[in-house]
VORORO-761873 format. One record per residue: x, y, z of N, C-alpha, C in turn; residue in one letter. Coordinates in pm, 1 decimal. Example, Ala and Ser with C-alpha at 12.3 -4.5 7.8 and 13.67 -1.06 7.14 Angstrom:
% VORORO-761873
[[1319.0, -569.0, 780.0], [1230.0, -450.0, 780.0], [1320.0, -330.0, 780.0], 'A'],
[[1285.0, -225.0, 708.0], [1367.0, -106.0, 714.0], [1290.0, 3.0, 787.0], 'S'],
% end
This chain:
% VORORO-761873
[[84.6, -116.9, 0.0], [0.0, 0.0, 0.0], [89.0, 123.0, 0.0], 'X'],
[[72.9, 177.9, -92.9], [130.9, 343.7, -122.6], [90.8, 444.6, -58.3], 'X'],
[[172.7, 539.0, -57.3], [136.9, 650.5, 34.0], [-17.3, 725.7, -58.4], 'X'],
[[-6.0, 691.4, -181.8], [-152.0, 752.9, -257.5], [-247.4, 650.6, -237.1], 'X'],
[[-157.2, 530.3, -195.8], [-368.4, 444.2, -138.9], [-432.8, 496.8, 10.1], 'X'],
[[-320.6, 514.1, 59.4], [-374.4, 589.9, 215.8], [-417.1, 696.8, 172.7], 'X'],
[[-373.4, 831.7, 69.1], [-431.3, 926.0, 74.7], [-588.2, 910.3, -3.3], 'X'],
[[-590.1, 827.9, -107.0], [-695.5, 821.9, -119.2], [-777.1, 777.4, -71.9], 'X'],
[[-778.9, 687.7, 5.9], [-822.2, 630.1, 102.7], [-873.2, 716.7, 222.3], 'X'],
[[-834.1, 796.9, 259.5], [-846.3, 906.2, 369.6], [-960.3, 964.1, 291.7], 'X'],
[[-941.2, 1003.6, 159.8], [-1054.9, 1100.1, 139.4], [-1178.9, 1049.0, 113.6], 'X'],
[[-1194.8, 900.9, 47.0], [-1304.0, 842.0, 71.9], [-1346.3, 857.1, 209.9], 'X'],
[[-1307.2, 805.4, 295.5], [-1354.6, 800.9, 470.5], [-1395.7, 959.6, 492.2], 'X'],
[[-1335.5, 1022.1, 447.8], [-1393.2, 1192.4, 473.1], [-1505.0, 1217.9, 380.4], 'X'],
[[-1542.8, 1166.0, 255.9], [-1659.6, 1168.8, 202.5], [-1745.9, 1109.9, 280.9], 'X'],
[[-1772.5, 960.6, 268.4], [-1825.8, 874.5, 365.9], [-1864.0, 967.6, 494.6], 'X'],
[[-1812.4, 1037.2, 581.7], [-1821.7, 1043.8, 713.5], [-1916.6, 1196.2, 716.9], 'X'],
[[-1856.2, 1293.0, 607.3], [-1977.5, 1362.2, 577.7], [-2110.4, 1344.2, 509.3], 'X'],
[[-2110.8, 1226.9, 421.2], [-2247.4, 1179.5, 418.8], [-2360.2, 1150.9, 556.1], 'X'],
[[-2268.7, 1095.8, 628.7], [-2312.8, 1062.7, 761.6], [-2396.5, 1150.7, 786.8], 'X'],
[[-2307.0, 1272.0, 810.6], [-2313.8, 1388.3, 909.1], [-2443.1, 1451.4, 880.8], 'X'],
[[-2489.8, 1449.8, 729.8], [-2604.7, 1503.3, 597.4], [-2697.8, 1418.6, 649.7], 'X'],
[[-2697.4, 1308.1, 758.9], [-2838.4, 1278.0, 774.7], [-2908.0, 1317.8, 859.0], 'X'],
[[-3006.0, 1288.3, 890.2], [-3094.1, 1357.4, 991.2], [-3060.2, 1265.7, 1121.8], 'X'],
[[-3057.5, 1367.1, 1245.9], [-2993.4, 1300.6, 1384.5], [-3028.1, 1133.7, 1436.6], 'X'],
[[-3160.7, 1114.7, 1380.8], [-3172.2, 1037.1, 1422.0], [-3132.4, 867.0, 1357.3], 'X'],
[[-3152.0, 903.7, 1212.6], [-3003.2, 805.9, 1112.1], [-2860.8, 818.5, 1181.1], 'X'],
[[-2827.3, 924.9, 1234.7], [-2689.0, 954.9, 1231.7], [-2676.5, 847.8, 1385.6], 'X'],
[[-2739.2, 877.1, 1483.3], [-2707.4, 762.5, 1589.9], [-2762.2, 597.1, 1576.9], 'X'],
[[-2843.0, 608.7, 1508.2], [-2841.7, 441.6, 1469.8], [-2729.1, 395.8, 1399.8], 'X'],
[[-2679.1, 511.9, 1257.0], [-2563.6, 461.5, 1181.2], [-2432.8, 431.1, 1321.0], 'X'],
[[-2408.2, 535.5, 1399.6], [-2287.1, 488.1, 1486.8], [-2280.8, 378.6, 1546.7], 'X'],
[[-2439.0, 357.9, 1593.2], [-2439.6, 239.2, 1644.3], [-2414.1, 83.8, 1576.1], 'X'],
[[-2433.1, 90.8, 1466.5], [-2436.6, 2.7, 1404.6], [-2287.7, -17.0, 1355.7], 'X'],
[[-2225.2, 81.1, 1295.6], [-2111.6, 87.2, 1275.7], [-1992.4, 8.4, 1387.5], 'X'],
[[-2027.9, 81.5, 1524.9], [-1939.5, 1.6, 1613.0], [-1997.8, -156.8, 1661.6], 'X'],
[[-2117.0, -166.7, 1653.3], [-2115.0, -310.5, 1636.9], [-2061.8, -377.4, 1533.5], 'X'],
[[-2030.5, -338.5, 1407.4], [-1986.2, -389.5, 1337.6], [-1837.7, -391.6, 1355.8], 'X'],
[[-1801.8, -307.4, 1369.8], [-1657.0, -286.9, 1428.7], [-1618.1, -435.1, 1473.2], 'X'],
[[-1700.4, -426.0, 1622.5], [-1653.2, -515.5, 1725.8], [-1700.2, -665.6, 1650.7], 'X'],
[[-1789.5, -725.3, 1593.8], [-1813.4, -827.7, 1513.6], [-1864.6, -864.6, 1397.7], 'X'],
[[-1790.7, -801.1, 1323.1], [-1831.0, -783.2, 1183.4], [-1736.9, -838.3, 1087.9], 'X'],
[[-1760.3, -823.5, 953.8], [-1685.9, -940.8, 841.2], [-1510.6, -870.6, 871.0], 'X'],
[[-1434.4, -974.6, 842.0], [-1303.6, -919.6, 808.1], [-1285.1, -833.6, 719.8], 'X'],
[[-1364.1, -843.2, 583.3], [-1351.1, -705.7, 485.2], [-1420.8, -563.8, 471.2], 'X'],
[[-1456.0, -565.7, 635.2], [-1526.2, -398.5, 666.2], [-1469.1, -314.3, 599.1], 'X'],
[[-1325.3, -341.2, 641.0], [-1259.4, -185.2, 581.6], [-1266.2, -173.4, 379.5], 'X'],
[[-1226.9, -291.3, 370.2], [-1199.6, -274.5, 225.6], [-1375.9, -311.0, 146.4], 'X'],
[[-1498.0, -327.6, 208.6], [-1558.2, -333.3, 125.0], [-1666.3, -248.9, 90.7], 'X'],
[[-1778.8, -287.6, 58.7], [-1909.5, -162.7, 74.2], [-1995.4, -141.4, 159.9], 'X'],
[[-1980.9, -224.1, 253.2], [-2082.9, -261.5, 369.0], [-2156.4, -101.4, 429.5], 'X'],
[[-2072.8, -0.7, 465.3], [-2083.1, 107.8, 493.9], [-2116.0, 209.0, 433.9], 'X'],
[[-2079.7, 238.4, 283.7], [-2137.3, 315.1, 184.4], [-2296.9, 267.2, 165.8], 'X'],
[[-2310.7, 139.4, 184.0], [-2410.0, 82.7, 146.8], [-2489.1, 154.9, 224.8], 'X'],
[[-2483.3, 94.4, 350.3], [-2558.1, 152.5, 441.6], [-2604.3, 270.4, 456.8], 'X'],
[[-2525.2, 371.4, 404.7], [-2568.9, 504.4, 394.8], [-2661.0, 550.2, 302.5], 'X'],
[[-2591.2, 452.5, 198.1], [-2732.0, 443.9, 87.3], [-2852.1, 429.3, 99.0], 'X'],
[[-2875.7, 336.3, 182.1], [-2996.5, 305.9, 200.2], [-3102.2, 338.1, 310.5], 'X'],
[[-2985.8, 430.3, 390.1], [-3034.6, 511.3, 447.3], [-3097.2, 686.4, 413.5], 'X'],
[[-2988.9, 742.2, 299.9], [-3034.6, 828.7, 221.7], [-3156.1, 800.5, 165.8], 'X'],
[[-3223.7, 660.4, 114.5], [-3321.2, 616.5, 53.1], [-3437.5, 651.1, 121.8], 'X'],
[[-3421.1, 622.3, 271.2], [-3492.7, 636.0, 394.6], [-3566.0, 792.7, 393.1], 'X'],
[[-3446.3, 816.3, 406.1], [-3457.4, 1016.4, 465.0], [-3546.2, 1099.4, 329.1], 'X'],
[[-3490.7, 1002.2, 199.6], [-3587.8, 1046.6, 87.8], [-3725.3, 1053.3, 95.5], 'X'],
[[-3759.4, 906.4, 130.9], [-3926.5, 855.6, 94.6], [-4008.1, 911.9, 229.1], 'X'],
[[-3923.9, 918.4, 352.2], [-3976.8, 1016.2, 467.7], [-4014.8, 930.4, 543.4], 'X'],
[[-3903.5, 791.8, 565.2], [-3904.3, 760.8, 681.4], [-3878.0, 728.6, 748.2], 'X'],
[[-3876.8, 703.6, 907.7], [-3785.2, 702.9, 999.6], [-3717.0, 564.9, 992.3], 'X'],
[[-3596.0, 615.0, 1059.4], [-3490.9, 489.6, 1070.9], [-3547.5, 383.2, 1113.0], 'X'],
[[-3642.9, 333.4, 1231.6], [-3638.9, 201.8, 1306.3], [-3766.1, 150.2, 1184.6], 'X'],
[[-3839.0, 226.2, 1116.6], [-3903.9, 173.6, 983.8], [-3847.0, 123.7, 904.6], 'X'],
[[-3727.6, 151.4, 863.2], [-3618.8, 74.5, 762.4], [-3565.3, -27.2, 882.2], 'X'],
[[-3527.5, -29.7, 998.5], [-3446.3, -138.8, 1023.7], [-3494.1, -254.4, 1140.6], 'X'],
[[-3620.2, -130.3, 1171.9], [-3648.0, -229.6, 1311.9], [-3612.0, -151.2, 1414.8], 'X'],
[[-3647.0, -249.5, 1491.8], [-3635.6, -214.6, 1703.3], [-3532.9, -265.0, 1723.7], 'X'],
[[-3465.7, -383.7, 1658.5], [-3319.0, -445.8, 1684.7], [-3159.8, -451.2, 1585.9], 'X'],
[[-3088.3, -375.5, 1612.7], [-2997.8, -306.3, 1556.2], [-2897.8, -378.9, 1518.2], 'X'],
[[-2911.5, -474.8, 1646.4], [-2783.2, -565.9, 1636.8], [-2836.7, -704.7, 1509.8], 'X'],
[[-2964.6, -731.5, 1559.0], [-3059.7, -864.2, 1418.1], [-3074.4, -803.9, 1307.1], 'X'],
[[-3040.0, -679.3, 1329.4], [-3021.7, -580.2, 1146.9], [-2895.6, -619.2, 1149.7], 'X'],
[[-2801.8, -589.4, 1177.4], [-2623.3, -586.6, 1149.1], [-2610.6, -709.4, 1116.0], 'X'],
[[-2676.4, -824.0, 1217.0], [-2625.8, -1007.8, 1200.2], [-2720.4, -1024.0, 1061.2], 'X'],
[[-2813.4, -997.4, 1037.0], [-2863.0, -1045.2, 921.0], [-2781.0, -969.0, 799.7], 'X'],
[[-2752.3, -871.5, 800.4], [-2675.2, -769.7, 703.9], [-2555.8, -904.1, 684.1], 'X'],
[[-2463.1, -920.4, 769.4], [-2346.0, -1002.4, 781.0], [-2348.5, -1164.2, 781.4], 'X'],
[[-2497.6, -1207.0, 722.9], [-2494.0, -1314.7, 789.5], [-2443.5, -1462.9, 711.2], 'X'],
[[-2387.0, -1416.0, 564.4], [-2341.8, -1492.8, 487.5], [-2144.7, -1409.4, 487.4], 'X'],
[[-2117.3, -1368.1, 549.2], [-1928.8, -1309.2, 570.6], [-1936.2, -1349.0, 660.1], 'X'],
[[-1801.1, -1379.4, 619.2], [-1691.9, -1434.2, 744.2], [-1675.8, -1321.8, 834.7], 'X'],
[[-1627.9, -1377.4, 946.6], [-1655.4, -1282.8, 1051.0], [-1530.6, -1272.0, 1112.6], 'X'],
[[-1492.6, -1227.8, 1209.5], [-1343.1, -1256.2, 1266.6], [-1347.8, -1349.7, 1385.7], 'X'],
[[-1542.9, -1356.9, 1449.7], [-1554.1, -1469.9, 1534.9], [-1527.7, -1615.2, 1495.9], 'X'],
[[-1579.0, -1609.6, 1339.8], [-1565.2, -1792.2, 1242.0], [-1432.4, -1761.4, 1289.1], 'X'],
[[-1318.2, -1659.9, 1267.2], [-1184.3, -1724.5, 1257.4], [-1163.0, -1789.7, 1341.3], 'X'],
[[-1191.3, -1702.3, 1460.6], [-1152.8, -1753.6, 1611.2], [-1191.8, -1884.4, 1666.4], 'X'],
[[-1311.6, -1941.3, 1580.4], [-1380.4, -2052.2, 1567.5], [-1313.6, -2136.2, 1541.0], 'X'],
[[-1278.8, -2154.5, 1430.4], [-1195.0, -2223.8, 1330.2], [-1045.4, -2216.4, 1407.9], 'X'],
[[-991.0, -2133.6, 1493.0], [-849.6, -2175.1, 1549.0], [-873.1, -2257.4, 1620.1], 'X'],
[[-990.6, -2279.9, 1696.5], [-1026.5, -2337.8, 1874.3], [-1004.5, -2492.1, 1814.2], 'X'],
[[-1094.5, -2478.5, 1691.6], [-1144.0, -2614.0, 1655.7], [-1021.0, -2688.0, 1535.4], 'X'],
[[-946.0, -2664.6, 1502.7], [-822.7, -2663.9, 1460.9], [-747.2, -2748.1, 1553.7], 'X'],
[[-725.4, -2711.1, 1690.7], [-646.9, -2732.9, 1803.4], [-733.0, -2801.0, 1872.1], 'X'],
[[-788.7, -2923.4, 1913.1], [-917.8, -2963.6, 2008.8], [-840.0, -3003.2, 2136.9], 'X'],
[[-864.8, -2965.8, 2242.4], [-755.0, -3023.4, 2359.4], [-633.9, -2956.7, 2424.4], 'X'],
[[-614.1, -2845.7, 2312.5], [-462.9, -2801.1, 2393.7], [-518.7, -2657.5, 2441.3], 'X'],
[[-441.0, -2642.8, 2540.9], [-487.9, -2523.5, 2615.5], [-367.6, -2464.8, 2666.2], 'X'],
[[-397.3, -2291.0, 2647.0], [-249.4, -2232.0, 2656.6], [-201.8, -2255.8, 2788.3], 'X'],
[[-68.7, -2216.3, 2841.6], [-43.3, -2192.0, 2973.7], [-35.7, -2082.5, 3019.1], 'X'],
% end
């Protein structure tokens, strides 16, 4: 990775993050929320894929037709995110897949 994939890279995330900002307050705290759940258990290719643009998308879609966030996603944020993710690998499968790799040995 080149110093022009980080920079471009930076400026996507600064587009992205002012899209955010363009939504109405109450998109804007479901998006965080969702975001850091995803963070904490979400596919290995968060960073590099669309998962997040997406999301904004279809949240812009929302704010268009006039209507509120928990109408697009629901009362449960986190059974939105797991269903969003629910065919990617995750970084929990990895952790899965080491345990079960190794059956029996246990660190010291």
């Amino acid at each position: 990775m080149g110093i022009q994939d980080i920079v471009e890279g930076k400026k996507q995330w600064r587009a992205h993050v002012a899209r955010v900002k363009a939504l109405p307050p109450d998109y804007q705290i479901v998006y965080k929320e969702m975001q850091k759940y995803l963070f904490k258990v979400g596919p290995i290719d968060l960073a590099d894929g669309r998962l997040l643009p997406e999301i904004v998308d279809f949240f812009e879609e929302g704010v268009a037709s006039g209507k509120g966030v928990l109408e697009l996603i629901g009362k449960d944020v986190a059974a939105f995110c797991d269903d969003l993710i629910k065919d990617t690998r995750t970084y929990a499968d990895v952790y899965q897949e080491s345990i079960s790799a190794n059956p029996g040995t246990a660190e010291k």
